[in-house]
C-alpha positions as a Markdown table, in Angstrom:
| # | Residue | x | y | z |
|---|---|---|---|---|
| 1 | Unk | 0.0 | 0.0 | 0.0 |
| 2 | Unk | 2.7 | 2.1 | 1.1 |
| 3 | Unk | 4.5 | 1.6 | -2.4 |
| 4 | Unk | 1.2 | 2.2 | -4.2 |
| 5 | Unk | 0.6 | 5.2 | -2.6 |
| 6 | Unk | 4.1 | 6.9 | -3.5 |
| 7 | Unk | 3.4 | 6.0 | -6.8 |
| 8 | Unk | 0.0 | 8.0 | -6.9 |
| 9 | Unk | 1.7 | 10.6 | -5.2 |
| 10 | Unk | 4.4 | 10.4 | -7.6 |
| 11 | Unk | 2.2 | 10.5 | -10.8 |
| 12 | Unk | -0.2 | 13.4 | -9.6 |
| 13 | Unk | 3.2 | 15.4 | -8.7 |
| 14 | Unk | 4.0 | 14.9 | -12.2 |
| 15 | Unk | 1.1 | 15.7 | -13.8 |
| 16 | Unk | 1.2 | 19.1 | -10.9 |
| 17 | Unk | 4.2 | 19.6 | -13.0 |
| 18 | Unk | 2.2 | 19.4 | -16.6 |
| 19 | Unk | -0.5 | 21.7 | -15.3 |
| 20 | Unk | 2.0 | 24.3 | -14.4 |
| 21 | Unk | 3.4 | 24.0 | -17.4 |
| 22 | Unk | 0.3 | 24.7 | -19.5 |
| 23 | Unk | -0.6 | 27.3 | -17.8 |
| 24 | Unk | 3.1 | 29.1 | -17.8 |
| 25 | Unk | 2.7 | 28.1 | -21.6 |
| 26 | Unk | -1.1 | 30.0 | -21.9 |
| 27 | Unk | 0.3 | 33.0 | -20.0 |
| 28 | Unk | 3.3 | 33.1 | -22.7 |
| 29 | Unk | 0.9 | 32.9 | -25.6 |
| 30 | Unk | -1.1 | 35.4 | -23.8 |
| 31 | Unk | 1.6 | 38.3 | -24.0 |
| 32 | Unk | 2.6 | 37.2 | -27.3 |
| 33 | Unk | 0.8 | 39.9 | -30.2 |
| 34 | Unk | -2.1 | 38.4 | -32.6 |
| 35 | Unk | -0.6 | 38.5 | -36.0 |
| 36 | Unk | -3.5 | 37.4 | -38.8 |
| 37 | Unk | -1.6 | 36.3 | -41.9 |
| 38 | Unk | -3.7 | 36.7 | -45.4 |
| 39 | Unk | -2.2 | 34.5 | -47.8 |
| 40 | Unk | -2.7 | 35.5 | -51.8 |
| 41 | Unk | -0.7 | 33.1 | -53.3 |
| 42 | Unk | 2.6 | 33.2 | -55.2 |
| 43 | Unk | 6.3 | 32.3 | -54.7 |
| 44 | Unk | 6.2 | 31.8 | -51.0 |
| 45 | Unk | 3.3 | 29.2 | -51.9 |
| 46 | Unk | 5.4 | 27.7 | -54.4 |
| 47 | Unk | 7.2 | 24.3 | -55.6 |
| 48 | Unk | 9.4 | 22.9 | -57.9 |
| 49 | Unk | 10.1 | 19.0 | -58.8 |
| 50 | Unk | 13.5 | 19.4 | -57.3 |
| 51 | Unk | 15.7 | 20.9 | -54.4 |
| 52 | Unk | 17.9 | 23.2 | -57.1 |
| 53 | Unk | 14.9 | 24.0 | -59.8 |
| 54 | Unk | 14.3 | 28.0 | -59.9 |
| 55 | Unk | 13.1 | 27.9 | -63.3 |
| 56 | Unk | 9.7 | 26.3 | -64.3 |
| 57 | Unk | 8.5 | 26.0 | -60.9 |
| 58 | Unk | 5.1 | 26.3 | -60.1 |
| 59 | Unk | 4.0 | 29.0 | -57.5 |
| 60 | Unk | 0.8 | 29.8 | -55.8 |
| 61 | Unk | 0.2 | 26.1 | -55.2 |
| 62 | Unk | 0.9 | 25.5 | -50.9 |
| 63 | Unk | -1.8 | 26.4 | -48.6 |
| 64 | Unk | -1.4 | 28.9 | -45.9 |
| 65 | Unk | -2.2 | 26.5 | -43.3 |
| 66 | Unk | 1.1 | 24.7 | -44.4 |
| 67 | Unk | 2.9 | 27.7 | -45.0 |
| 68 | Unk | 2.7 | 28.1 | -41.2 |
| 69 | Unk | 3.6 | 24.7 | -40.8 |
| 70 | Unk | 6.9 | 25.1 | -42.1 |
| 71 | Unk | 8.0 | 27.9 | -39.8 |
| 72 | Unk | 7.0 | 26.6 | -35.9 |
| 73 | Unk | 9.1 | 28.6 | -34.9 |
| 74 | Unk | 5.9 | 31.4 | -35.8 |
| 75 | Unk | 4.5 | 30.4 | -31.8 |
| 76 | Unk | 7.6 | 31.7 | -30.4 |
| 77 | Unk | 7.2 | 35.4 | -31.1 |
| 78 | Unk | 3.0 | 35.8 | -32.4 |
| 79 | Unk | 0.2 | 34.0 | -31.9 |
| 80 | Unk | -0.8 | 33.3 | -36.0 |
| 81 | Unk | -3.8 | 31.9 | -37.6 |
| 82 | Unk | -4.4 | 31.9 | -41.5 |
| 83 | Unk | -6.6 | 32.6 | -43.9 |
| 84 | Unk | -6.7 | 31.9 | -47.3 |
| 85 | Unk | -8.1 | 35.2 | -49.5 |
| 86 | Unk | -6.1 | 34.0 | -52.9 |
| 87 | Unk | -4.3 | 31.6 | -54.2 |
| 88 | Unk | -2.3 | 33.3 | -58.2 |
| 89 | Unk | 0.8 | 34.0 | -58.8 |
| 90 | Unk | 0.8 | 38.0 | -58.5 |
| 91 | Unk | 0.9 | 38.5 | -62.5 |
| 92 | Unk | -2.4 | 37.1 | -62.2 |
| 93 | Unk | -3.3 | 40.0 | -59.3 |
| 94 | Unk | -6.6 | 41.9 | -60.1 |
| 95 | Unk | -8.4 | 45.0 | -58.9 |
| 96 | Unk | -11.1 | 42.7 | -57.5 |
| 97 | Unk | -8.7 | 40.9 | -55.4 |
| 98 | Unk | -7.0 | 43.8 | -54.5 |
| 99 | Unk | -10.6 | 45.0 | -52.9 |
| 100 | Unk | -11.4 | 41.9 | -51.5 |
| 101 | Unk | -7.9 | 42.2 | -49.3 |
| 102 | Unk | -7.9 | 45.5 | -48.6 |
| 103 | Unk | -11.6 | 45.2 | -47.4 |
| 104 | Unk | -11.0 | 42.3 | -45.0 |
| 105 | Unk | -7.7 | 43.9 | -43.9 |
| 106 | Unk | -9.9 | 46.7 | -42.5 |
| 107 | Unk | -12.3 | 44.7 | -40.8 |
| 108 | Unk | -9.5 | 42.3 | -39.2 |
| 109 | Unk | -7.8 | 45.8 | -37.9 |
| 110 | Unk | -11.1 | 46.9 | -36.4 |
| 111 | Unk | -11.2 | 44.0 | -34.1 |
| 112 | Unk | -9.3 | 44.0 | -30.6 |
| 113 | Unk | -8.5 | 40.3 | -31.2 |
| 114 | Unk | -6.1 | 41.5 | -34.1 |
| 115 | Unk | -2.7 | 43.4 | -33.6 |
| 116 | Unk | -1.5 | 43.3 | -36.9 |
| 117 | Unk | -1.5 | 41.6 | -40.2 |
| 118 | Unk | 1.1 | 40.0 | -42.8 |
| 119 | Unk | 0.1 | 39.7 | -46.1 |
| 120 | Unk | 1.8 | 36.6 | -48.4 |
| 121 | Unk | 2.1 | 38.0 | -52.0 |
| 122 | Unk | 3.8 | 37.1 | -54.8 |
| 123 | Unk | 6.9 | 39.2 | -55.6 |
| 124 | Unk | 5.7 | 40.6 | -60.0 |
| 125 | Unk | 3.3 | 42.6 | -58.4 |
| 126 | Unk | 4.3 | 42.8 | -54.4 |
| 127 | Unk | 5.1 | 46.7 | -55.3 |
| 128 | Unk | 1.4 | 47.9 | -56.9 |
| 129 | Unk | -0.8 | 45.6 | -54.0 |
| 130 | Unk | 1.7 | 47.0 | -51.1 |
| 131 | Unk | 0.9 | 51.2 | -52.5 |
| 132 | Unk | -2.6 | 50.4 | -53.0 |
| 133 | Unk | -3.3 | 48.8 | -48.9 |
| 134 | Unk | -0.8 | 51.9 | -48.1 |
| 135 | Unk | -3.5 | 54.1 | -49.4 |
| 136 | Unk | -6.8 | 52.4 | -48.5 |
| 137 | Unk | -6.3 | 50.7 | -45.2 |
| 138 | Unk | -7.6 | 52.6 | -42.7 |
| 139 | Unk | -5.6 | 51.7 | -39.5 |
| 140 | Unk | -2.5 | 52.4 | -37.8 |
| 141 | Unk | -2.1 | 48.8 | -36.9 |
| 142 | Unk | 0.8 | 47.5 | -38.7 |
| 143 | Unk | 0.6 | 45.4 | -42.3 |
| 144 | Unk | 2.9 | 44.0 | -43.8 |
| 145 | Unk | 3.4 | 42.4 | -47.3 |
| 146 | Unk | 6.1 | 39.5 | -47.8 |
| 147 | Unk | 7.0 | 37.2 | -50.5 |
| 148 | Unk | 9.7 | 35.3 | -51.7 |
| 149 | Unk | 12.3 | 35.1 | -54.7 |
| 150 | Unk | 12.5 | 31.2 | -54.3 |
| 151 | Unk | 9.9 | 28.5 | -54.2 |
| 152 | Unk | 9.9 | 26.5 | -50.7 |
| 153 | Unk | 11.0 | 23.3 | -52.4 |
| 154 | Unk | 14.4 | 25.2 | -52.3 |
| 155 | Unk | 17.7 | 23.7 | -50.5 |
| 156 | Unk | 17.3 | 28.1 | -49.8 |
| 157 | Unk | 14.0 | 28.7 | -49.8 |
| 158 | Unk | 13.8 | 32.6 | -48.5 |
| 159 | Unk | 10.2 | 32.8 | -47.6 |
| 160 | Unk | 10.4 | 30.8 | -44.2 |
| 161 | Unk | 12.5 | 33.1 | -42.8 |
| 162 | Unk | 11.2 | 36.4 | -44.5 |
| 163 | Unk | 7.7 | 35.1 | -43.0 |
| 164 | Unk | 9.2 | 34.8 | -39.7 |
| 165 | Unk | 10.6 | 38.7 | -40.1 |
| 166 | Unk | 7.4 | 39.6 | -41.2 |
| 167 | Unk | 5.4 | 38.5 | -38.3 |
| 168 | Unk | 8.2 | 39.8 | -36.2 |
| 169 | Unk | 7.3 | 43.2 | -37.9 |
| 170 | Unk | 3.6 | 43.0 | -37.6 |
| 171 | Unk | 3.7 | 42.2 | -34.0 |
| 172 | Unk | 5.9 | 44.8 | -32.4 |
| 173 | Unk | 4.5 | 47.9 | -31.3 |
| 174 | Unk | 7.1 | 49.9 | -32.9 |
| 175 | Unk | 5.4 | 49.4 | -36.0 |
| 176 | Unk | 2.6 | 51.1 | -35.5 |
| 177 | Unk | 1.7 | 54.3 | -37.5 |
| 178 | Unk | 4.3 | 53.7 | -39.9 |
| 179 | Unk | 2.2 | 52.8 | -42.9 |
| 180 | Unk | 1.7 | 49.6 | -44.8 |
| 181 | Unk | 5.4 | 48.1 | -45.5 |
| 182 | Unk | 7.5 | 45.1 | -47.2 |
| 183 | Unk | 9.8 | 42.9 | -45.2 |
| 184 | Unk | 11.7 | 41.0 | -47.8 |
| 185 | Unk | 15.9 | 40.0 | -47.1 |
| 186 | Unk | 15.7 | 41.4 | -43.5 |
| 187 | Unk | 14.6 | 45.0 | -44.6 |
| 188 | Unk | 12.4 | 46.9 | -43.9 |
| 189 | Unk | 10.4 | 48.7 | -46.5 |
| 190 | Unk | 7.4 | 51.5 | -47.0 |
| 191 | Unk | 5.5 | 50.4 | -49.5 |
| 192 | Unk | 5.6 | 53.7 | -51.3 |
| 193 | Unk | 9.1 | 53.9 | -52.1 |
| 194 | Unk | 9.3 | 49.8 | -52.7 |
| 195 | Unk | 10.7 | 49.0 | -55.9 |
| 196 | Unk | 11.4 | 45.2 | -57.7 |
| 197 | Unk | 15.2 | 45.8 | -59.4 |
| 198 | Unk | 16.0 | 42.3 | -60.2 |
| 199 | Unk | 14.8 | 38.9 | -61.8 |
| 200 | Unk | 15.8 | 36.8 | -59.5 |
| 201 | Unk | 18.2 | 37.6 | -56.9 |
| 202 | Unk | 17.0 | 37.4 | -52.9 |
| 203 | Unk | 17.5 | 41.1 | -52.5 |
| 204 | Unk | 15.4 | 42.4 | -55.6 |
| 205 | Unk | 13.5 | 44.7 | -53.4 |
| 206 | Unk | 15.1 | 48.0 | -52.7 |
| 207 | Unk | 14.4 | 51.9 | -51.7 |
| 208 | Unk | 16.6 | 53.5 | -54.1 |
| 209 | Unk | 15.7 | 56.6 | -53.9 |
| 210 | Unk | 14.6 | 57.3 | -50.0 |
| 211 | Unk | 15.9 | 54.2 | -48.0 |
| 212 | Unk | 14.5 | 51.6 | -45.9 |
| 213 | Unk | 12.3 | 51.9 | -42.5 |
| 214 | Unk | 14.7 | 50.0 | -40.6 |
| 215 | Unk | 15.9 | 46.3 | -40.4 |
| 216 | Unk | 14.9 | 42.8 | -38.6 |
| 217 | Unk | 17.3 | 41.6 | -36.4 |
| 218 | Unk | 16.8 | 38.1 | -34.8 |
| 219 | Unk | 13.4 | 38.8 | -33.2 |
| 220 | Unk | 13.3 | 42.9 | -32.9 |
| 221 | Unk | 12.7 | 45.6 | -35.4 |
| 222 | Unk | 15.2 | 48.3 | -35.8 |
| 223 | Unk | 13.3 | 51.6 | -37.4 |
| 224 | Unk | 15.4 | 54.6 | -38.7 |
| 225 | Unk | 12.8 | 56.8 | -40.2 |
| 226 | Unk | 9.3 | 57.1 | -41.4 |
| 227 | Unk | 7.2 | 57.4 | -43.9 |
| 228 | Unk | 6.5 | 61.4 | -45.2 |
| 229 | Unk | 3.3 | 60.7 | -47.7 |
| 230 | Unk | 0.0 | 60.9 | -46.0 |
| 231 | Unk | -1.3 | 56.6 | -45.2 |
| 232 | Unk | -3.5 | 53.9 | -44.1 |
| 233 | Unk | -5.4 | 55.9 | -41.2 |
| 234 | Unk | -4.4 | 59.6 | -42.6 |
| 235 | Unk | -5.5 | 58.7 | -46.1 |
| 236 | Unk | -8.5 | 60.3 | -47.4 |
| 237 | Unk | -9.3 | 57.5 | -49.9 |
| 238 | Unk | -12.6 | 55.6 | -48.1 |
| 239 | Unk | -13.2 | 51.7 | -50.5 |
| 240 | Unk | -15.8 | 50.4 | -48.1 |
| 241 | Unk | -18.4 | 51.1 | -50.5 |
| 242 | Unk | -16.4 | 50.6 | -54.1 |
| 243 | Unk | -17.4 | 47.9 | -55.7 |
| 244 | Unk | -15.5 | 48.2 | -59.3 |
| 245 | Unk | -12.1 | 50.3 | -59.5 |
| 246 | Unk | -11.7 | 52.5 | -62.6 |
| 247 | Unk | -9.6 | 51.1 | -65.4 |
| 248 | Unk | -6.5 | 52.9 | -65.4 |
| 249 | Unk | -3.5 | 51.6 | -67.8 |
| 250 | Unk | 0.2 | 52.7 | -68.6 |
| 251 | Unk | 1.4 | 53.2 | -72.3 |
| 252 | Unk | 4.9 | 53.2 | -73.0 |
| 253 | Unk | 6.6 | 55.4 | -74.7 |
| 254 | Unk | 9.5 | 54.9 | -76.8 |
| 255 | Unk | 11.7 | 56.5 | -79.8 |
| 256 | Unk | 9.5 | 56.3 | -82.9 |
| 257 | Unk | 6.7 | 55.7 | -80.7 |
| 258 | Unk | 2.4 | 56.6 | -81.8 |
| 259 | Unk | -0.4 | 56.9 | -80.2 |
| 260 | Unk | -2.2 | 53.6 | -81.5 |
| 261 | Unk | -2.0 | 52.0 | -77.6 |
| 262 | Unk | -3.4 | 55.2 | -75.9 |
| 263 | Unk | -6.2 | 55.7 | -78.7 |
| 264 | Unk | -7.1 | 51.9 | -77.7 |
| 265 | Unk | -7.2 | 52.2 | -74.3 |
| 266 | Unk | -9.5 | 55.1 | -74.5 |
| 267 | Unk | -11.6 | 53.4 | -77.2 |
| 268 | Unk | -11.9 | 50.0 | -74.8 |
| 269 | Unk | -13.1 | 52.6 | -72.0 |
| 270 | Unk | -10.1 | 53.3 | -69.8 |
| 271 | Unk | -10.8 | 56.4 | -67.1 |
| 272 | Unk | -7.3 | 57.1 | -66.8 |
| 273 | Unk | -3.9 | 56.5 | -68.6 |
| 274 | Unk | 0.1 | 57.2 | -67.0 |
| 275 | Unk | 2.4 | 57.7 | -69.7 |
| 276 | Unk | 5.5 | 55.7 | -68.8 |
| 277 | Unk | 7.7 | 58.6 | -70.4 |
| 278 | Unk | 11.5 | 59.1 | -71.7 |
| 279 | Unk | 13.9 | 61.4 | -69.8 |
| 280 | Unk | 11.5 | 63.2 | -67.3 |
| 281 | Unk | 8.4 | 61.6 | -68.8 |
| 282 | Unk | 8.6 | 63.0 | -72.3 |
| 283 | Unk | 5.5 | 63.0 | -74.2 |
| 284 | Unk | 6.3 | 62.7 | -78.1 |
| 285 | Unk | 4.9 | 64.6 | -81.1 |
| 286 | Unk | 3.5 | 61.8 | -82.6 |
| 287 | Unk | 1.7 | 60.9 | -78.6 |
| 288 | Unk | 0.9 | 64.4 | -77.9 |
| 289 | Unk | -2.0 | 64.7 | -80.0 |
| 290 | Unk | -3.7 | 61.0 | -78.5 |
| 291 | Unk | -3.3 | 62.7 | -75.0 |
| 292 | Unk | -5.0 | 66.0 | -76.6 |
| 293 | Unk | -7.9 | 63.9 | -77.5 |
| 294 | Unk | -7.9 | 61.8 | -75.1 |
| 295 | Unk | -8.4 | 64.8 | -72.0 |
| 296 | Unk | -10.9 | 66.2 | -74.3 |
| 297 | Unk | -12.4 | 62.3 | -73.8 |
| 298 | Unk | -12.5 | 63.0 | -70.1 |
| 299 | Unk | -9.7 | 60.5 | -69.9 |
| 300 | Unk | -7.2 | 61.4 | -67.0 |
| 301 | Unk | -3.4 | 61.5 | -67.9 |
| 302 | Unk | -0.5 | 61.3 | -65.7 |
| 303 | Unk | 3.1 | 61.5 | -67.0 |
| 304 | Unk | 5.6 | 59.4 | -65.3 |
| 305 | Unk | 9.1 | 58.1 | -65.3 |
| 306 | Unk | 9.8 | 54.7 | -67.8 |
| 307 | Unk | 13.1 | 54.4 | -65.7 |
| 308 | Unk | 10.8 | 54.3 | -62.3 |
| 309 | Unk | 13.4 | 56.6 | -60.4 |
| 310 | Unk | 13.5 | 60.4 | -60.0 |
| 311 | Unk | 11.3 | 63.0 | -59.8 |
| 312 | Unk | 8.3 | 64.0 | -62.3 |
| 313 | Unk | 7.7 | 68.1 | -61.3 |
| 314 | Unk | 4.7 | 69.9 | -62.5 |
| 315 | Unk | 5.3 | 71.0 | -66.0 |
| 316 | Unk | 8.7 | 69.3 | -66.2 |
| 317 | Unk | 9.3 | 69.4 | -69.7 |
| 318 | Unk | 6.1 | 68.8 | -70.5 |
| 319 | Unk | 3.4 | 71.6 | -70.6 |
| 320 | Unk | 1.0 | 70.2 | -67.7 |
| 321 | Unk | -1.0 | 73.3 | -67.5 |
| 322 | Unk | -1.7 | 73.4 | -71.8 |
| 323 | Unk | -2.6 | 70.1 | -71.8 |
| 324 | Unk | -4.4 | 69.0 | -68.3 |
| 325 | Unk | -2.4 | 66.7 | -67.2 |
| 326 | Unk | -0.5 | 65.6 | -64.0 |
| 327 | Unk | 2.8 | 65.0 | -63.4 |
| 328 | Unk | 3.7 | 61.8 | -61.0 |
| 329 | Unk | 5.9 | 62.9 | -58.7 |
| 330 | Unk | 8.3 | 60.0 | -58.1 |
| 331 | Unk | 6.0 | 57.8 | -58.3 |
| 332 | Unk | 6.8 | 54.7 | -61.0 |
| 333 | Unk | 4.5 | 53.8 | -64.0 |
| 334 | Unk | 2.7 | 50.9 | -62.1 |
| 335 | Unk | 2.3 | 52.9 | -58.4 |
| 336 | Unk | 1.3 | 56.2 | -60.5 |
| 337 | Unk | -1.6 | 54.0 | -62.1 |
| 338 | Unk | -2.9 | 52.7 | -58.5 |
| 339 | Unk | -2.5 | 56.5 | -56.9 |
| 340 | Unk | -4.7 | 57.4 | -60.3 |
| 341 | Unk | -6.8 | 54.3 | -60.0 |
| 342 | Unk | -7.7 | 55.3 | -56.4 |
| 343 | Unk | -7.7 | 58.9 | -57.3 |
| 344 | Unk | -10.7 | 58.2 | -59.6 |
| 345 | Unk | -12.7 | 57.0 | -57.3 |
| 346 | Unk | -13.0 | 60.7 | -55.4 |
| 347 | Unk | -12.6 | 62.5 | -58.2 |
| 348 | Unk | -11.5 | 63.4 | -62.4 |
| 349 | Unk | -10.8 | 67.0 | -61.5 |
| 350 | Unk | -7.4 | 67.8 | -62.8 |
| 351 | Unk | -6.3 | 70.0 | -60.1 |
| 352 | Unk | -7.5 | 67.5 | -57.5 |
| 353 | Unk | -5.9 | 64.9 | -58.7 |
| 354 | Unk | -2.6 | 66.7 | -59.0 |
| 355 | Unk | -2.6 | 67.9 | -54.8 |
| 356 | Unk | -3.4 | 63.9 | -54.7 |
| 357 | Unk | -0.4 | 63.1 | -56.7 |
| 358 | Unk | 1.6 | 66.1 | -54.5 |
| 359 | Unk | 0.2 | 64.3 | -51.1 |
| 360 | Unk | 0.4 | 60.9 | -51.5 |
């Protein structure tokens, strides 16, 4: 009896031991941010036949809940559930997915139960979705968009790890207020000044022209500036009720270029065009009569760089004012189309739309 009852006392000591343990485990989870992660597909959801295949692999094809079962190391820093909104490669991004995210994005932010959000998006288009949430979301909470230059069948895959920054990101308080942003490499980056620069390499994404936020190192953020262009919860830009975004496309111009690809896009019904210019947006002979025509169409113009960097200034070589159209700022071809895109949804006035290109 005497041995029996050591060993009851024995195993209820041990399982003492398991209780505490859950409950030190639930009071861990407990402080640990709530980090929702919308998966849309892409790269990070991709595989190949083999450990070394880059080319020919197939992306947008692993689920989020695996995703997140590839990084467990996700508990140690957020408390993560999924959600599956997509599932394309981002080539394949439209403007209805781009309002079904942004729309469930503000919902998730409006709850208490959420702290911030991580978005998984393929890299072609990571740049245009990232401006667009930067302008619609209405939160400070943080978002973050990640993706990945390498499928996970990789011997070096990049996206568990740039998840794993990512949620590191989302979840610290530090990131508040600071605008929707990219964590790609162990950078961190506004989505405004985000720009693709490579094919292939790990470290595609760069801020040429104005820098990164700040840096992820092991599990804490490092910020070094902030964001200047109005965002997120200081945008004006309200989607809640927008059902269908104007059609806004980019013609490119080029030597011995026409105006056949602007008449067309005015002719299919396009609201608004960006001129992906020479130089400082140059707008040829041959195109300056299609953009004549096509602000006498009520089709909104704006004039911006084909080499995506530098600066776009009213009347920059082009006479804004004579024709009614708006220079981009430093905005790229693909951002100035989803600043114009948004832009349309308020308003087609010329000199509206240019304090929106001067503010945002």
């Amino acid at each position: 009896m005497a041995t029996q009852s050591s060993s009851v006392k024995r195993v209820f000591k041990q399982f003492g031991v398991v209780v505490m343990l859950c409950a030190a485990q639930i009071a861990l989870a407990a402080d640990l941010p709530n980090v929702k992660i919308l998966a849309t597909g892409g790269t990070i959801a991709g595989a190949g036949v083999s450990s070394t295949q880059y080319a020919g692999y197939q992306a947008a094809v692993t689920p989020v809940d695996k995703l997140l079962q590839n990084v467990p190391e996700l508990a140690k820093v957020a408390n993560v559930t999924g959600e599956q909104v997509a599932q394309v490669a981002s080539h394949d991004m439209t403007n209805e997915i781009m309002l079904k995210l942004a729309k469930r994005i503000n919902v998730l932010l409006a709850q208490d139960d959420v702290d911030g959000i991580v978005i998984t998006h393929g890299t072609n288009t990571l740049e245009e979705t990232s401006y667009f949430l930067n302008l619609v979301v209405r939160s400070s909470k943080p978002v973050v968009l990640v993706g990945a230059m390498r499928p996970g069948t990789s011997m070096s895959a990049d996206g568990p790890m740039n998840l794993f920054r990512a949620v590191v990101t989302a979840g610290s308080k530090e990131s508040k207020g600071r605008g929707v942003m990219v964590v790609m490499n162990d950078q961190i980056i506004g989505a405004r000044d985000l720009v693709k620069t490579d094919t292939m390499t790990v470290d595609t994404f760069k801020a040429p022209v104005f820098g990164y936020l700040g840096y992820v190192v092991d599990n804490k953020v490092r910020f070094y500036k902030t964001a200047a262009r109005k965002h997120t919860e200081q945008s004006e830009f309200d989607i809640s009720n927008v059902s269908v975004l104007p059609r806004v496309d980019i013609v490119y111009g080029y030597e011995n270029d026409s105006r056949v690809a602007l008449d067309a896009f005015v002719k299919d019904g396009a609201k608004g065009i960006v001129t992906a210019g020479s130089g400082t947006a140059a707008v040829s002979k041959a195109m300056e009569s299609g953009v004549v025509d096509a602000v006498k169409a009520g089709v909104s113009i704006v004039r911006a760089p084909r080499t995506s960097l530098g600066i776009i200034a009213h009347n920059m070589e082009f006479n804004d004012d004579k024709f009614g159209t708006v220079a981009g700022d430093t905005l790229n071809p693909p951002k100035a189309r989803i600043l114009l895109m948004v832009g349309l949804t308020k308003t087609n006035d010329v000199k509206e739309l240019r304090r929106i290109f001067d503010t945002y």
